[in-house]
KOLLO-272985 format. One record per residue (C-alpha): x, y, z. Coordinates in pm, whole numbers, padded with zeros to 5 digits, always signed. Example, Ala and Ser with C-alpha at 12.3 -4.5 7.8 and 13.67 -1.06 7.14 Angstrom:
BEGIN
+01230-00450+00780
+01367-00106+00714
//
This chain:
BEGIN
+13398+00384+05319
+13514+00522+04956
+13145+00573+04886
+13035+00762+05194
+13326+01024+05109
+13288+01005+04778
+12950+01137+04848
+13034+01390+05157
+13279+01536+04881
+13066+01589+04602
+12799+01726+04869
+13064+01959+04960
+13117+02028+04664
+12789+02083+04575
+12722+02351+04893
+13072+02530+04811
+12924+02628+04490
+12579+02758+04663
+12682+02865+04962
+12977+03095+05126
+13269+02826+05264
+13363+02661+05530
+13432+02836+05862
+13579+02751+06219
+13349+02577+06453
+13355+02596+06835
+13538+02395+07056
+13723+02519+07133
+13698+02438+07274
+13601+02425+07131
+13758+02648+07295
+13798+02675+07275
+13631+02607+07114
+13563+02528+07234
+13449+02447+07049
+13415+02384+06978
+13286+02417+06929
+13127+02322+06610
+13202+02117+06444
+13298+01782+06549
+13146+01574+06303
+12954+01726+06016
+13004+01608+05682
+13348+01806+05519
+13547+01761+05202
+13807+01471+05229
+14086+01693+05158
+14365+01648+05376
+14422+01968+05601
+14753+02065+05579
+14714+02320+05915
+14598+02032+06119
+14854+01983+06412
+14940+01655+06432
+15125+01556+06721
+15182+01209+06739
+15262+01026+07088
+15319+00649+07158
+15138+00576+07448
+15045+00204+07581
+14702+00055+07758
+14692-00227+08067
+14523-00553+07954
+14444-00556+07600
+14428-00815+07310
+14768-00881+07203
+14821-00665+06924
+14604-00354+06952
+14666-00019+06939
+14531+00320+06976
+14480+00594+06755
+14255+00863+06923
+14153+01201+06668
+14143+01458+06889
+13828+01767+06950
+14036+01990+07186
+14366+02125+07062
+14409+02327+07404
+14411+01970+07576
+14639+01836+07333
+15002+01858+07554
+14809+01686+07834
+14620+01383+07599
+15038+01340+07487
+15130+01299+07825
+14853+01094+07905
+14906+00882+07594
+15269+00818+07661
+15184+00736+08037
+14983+00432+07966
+15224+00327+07696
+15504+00367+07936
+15291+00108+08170
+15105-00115+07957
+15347-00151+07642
+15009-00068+07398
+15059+00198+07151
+14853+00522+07191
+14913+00751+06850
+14699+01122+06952
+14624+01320+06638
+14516+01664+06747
+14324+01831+06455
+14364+02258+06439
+14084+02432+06541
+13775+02482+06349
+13927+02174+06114
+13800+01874+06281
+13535+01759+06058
+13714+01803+05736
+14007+01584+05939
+13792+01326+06058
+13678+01253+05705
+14043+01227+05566
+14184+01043+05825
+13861+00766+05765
+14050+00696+05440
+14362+00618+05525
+14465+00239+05589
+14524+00307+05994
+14216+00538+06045
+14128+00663+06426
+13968+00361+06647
+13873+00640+06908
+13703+00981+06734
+13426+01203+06815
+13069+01242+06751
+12942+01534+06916
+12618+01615+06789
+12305+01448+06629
+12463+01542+06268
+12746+01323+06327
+12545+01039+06443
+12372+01026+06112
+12663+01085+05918
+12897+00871+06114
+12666+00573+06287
+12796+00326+06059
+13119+00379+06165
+13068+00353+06556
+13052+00075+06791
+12755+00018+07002
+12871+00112+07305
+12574+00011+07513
+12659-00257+07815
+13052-00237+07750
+13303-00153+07979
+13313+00220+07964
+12954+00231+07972
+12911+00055+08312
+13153+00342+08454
+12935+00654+08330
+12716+00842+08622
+12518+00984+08382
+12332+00903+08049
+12267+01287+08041
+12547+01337+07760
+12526+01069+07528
+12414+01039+07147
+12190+00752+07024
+12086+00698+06653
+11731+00616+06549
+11715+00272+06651
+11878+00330+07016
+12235+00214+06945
+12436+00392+07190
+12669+00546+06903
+12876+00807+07084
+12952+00838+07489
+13050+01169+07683
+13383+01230+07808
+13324+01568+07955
+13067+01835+07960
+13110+02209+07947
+12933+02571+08024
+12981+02856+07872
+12872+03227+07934
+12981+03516+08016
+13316+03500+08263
+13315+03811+08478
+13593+03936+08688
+13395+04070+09022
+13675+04286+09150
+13666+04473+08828
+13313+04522+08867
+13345+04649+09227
+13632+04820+09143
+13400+05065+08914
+13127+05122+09174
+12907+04806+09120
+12832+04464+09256
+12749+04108+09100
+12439+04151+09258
+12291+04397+09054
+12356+04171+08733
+12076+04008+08762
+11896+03994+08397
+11977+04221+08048
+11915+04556+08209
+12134+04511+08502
+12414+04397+08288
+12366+04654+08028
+12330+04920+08292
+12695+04765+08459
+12832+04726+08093
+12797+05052+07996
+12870+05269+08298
+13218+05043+08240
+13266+05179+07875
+13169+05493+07928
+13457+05550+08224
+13698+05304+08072
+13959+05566+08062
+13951+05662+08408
+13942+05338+08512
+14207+05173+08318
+13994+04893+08222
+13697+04843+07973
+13341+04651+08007
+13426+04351+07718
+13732+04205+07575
+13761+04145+07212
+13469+04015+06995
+13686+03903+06718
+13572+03717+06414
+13815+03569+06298
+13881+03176+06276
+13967+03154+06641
+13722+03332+06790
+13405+03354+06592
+13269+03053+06685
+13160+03204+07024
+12926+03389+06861
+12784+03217+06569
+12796+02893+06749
+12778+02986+07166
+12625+03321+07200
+12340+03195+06893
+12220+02949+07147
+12030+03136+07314
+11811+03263+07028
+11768+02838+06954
+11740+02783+07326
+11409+03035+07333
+11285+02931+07061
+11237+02579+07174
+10981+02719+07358
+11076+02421+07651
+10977+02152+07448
+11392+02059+07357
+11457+01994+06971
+11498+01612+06942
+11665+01649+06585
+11729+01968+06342
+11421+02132+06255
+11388+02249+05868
+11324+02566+05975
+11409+02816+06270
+11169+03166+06256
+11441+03391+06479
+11148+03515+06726
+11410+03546+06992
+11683+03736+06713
+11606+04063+06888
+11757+03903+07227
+12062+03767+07073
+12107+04140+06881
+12063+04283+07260
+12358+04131+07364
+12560+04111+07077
+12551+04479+07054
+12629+04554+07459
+12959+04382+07382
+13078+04522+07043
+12999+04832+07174
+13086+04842+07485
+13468+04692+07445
+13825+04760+07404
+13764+04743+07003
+13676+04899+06790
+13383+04665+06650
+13482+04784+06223
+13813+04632+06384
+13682+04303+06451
+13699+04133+06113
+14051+04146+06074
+14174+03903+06394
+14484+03930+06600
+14245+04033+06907
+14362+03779+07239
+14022+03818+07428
+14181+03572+07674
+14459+03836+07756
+14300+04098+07795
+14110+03916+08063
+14358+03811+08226
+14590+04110+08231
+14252+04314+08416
+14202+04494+08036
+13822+04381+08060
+13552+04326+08309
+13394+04042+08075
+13506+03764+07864
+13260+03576+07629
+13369+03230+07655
+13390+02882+07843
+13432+02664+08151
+13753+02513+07910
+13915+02873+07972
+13919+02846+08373
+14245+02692+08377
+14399+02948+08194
+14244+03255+08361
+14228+03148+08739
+14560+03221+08829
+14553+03561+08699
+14193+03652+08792
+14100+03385+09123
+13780+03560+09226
+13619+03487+08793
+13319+03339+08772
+13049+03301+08511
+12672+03477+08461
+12439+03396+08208
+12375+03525+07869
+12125+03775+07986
+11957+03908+07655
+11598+04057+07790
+11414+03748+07756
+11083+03783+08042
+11180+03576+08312
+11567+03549+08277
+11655+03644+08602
+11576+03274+08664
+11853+03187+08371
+12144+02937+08421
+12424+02935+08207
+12422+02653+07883
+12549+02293+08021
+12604+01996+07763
+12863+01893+07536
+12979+01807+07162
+13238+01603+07333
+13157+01182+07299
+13373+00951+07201
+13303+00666+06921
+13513+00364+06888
+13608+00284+06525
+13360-00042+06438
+13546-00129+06143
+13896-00137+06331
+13985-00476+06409
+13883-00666+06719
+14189-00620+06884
+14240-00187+06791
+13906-00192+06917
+13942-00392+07274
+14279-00196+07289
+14065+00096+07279
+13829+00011+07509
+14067-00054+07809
+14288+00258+07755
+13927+00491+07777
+13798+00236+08091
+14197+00309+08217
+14120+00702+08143
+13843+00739+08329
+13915+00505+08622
+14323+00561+08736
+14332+00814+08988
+14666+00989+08811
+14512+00971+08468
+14162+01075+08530
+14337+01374+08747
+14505+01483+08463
+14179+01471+08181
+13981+01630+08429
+14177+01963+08499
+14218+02018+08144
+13865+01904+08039
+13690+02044+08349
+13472+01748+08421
+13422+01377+08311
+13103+01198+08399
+13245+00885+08508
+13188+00744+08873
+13567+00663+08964
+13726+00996+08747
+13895+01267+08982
+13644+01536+09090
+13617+01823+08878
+13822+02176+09080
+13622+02434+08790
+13524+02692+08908
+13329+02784+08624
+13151+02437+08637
+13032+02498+08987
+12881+02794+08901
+12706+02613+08695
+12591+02348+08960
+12504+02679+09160
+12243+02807+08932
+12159+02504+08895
+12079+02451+09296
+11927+02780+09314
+11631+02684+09083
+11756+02819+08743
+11687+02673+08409
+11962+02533+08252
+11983+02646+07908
+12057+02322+07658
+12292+02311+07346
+12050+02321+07076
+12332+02524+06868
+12435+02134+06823
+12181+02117+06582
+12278+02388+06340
+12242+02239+05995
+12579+02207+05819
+12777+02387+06061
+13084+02492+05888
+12930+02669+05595
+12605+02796+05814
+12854+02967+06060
+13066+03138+05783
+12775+03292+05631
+12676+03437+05956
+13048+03552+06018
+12955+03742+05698
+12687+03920+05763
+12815+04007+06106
+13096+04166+05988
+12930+04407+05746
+12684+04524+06060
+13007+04555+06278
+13122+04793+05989
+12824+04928+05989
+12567+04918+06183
+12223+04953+06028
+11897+04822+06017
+11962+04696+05664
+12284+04539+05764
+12064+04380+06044
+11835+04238+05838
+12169+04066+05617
+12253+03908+05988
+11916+03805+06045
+11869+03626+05669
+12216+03472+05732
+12091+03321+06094
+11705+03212+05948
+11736+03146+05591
+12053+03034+05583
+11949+02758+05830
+11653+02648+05561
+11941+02601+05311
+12183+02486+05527
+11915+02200+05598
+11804+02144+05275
+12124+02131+05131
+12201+01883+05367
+11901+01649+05349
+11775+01743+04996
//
């Protein structure tokens, strides 16, 4: 273990010097970043992250080797009051410890290799992407034929390395889009109905904008890019210029090289909602702008964001639902919204037999007891397991809807971004000098940032 970080930090190192730093990553959800995003497993430096919120439960599992515990790192800091409760629930019943670390958002990967080096490291951690698997496969079980295995429904969501060990295992899936609030949109003269592709949308967004004071609401919330919010653009809304690109044949690892035919696209929508929102977009650099909110509170028609956020907006706004990123690609009217996930577990494999079969039954427990599985799936949205609760989002069936009506459903290949952190930042940097200003020069920054700095990223990486 001392040499793999040993290494990851003087690669850091090494791309610190060339390259801008480290930025947040999605999840965000990734949230959330959802983030998320990004990300949840790259290679990071091994310093400790003194912002990382670690909230530490006890929490027990049914039958498990005498002697085991639990320590799960934690993706999803917006799920992290629930995975306490849930932790302290099955140590309450089964007498096992649970410990959940929740890392701060846009600091998971950078956790994940500090906590490795401790003496107790995480038995349960995540590898969400094909990045991870290569920097992490020697440090996850193979789950293939265990217990948790046998209770998937699908294999859709999980990660394999190079010789088909099943190294990471999907606890939930996600979509993300753009969340709409119809009665806002009727409310200005319109319907859902004529959002339909890019010119629809545009035509909607900007009617919206333009009558924003005499409506009392405008066309987009917030596109802030800051730390907590970035991510859904570097890392969500840059899908879909990876997703075209693919040309349907789906990247099976990260390519060397990306040649940003579909750029244009992303720039079409990227521009509707800078300019076309409650900010200001030379006002978006500097953070402090709660996109969520001003959803919720009716400030904004549209929300960039993801199927983790239906929890928190459906109370406030019951009729939201989702639309794709409509960019004025040929043939997008037949556009679903992106489905996948960087969310898979990996159990420790150099814990100790009994951390590790202590592990096993609490995430078989998880995804099997009706109470439990209830809980995980409200705040993740969805788990594909055959016994977990159904999933109630309504963002997710929107999803399924598209889905049923024919529509392509657009795959995470932002999962493949070469060495996420410091690729995202430098994009973050280019995007605020064209929100200050936006000319074709300052374009052409935002374009080297999203296709050369991918080369580098990658060669930095693998060279």
């Amino acid at each position: 273990m001392k040499r793999k970080i040993v290494s990851a930090v003087l690669c850091a190192a090494m791309i610190s010097t060339m390259l801008a730093g480290c930025g947040s990553s999605s999840d965000n959800g990734g949230a959330s970043q959802p983030a998320t995003e990004d990300n949840s497993t790259s290679q990071a430096p091994a310093e400790e992250d003194s912002s990382e919120t670690q909230t530490e439960e006890e929490s027990a599992e049914a039958p498990t080797a005498s002697g085991g515990s639990v320590y799960w790192l934690n993706f999803k800091p917006e799920s992290d009051e629930v995975l306490q409760d849930v932790a302290a629930t099955y140590t309450e019943k089964t007498g096992v410890e649970v410990k959940v670390v929740t890392a701060a958002s846009g600091t998971y990967s950078t956790t994940l290799l500090s906590e490795m080096d401790k003496s107790a490291p995480p038995t349960l951690f995540i590898i969400g992407n094909q990045a991870g698997v290569k920097d992490w496969k020697d440090y996850a079980l193979d789950l293939k034929d265990t217990p948790i295995a046998n209770e998937l429904n699908t294999d859709a969501y999980n990660l394999y390395d190079e010789t088909g060990k099943l190294v990471s295992i999907g606890y939930c899936y996600e979509c993300y889009g753009i969340i709409v609030n119809p009665d806002l949109i009727e409310k200005a003269g319109h319907t859902m109905d004529e959002i339909k592709n890019f010119e629809g949308l545009k035509t909607v967004a900007e009617d919206i904008h333009a009558r924003a004071g005499e409506l009392g609401f405008d066309a987009f919330s917030s596109s802030g890019m800051d730390d907590s919010s970035s991510w859904r653009f570097t890392g969500h809304m840059a899908n879909l210029e990876y997703y075209y690109e693919q040309e349907g044949t789906p990247w099976k690892e990260c390519p060397p090289t990306i040649s940003g035919k579909y750029l244009d696209n992303f720039k079409n929508l990227y521009d509707l909602c800078i300019n076309n929102s409650l900010t200001d977009p030379k006002e978006l650099a500097t953070g402090g702008h709660d996109a969520e909110n001003e959803f919720k509170t009716g400030k904004a028609a549209f929300f960039v964001n993801g199927s983790w956020e239906y929890e928190a907006v459906k109370d406030d706004v019951p009729n939201a639902t989702m639309i794709p990123y409509y960019c004025g690609v040929e043939g997008e009217e037949k556009a679903g919204l992106n489905c996948g996930t960087e969310n898979c577990w990996a159990i420790n494999s150099k814990a100790s037999a009994e951390d590790q079969q202590a592990t096993m039954d609490f995430m078989v427990w998880c995804v099997t007891d009706p109470d439990a599985s209830r809980k995980l799936v409200d705040t993740f949205g969805v788990m594909p397991y055959k016994s977990a609760a159904e999933s109630t989002n309504g963002f997710l069936a929107a999803a399924d809807k598209y889905t049923a009506d024919g529509c392509y459903v657009m795959n995470w290949a932002t999962n493949f971004q070469p060495n996420v952190d410091s690729y995202r930042a430098t994009l973050v940097s280019a995007l605020n000098q064209y929100n200050a200003d936006q000319s074709d020069a300052n374009w052409e920054t935002v374009r080297t940032a999203f296709v050369d700095g991918w080369a580098a990223e990658y060669n930095a990486v693998n060279n």
